[in-house]
C-alpha positions as CSV (number, residue, x, y, z in Angstrom):
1,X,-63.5,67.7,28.9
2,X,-60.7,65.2,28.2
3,X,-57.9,64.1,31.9
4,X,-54.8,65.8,31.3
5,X,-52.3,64.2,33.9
6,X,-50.5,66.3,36.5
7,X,-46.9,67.4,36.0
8,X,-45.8,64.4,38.3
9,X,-47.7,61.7,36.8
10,X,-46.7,63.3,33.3
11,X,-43.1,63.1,34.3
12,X,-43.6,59.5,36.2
13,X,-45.2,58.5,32.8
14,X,-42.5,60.1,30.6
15,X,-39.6,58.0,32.6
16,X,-41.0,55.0,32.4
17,X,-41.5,55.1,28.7
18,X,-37.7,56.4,28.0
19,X,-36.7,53.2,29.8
20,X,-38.7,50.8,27.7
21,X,-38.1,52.4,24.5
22,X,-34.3,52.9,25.3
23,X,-34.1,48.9,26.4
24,X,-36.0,47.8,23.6
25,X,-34.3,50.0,20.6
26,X,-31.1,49.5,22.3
27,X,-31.8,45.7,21.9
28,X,-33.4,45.9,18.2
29,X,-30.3,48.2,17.0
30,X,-27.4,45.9,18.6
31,X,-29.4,43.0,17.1
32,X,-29.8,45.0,13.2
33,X,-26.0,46.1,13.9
34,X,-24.7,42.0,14.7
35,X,-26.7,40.8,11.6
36,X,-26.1,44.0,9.0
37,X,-22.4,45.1,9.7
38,X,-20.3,42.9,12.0
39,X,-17.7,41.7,10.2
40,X,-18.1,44.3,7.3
41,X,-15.0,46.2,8.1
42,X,-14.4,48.7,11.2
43,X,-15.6,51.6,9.5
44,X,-19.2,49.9,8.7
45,X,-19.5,49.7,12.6
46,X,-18.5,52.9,13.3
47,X,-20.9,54.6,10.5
48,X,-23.5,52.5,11.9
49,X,-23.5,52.0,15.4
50,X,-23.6,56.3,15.3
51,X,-26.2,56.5,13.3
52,X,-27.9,54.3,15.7
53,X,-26.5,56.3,18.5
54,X,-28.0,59.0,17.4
55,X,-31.1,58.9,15.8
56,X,-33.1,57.3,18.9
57,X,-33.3,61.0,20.3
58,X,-35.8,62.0,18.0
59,X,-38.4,60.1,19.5
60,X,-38.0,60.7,22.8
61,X,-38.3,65.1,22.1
62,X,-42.2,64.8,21.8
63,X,-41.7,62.7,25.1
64,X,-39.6,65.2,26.8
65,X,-41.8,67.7,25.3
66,X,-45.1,66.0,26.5
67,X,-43.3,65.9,30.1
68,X,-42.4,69.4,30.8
69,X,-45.2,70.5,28.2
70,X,-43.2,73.1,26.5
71,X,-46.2,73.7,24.0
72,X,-48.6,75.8,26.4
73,X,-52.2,75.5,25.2
């Protein structure tokens, strides 16, 4: 029989993992964004520094999922 956490530690877990992955893609994005498109022109920022905005959401939905466990078994 395998330890499922409880809902707290699940959502103590959860919170602490959105901040490190949040501070350390936030970091690693900035850094790509400095060294790929600064200086490029105003609309390479723009397009990039949304894409990056954006797509470190999908990630964190198995997270949030995992958290509130939204998949009952």
């Amino acid at each position: 029989m395998a330890y499922r956490p409880s809902e707290r530690s699940r959502k103590l877990i959860g919170i602490l993992a959105v901040i490190v992955y949040l501070t350390i893609y936030c970091f690693f994005a900035a850094a790509l964004g400095e060294w790929l498109v600064l200086g490029n022109g105003v609309g390479w920022e723009i397009t990039y520094f949304a894409i990056a905005g954006f797509i470190w959401i999908f990630p964190i939905i198995k997270l949030f999922r995992w958290m509130d466990d939204l998949i009952k078994r």
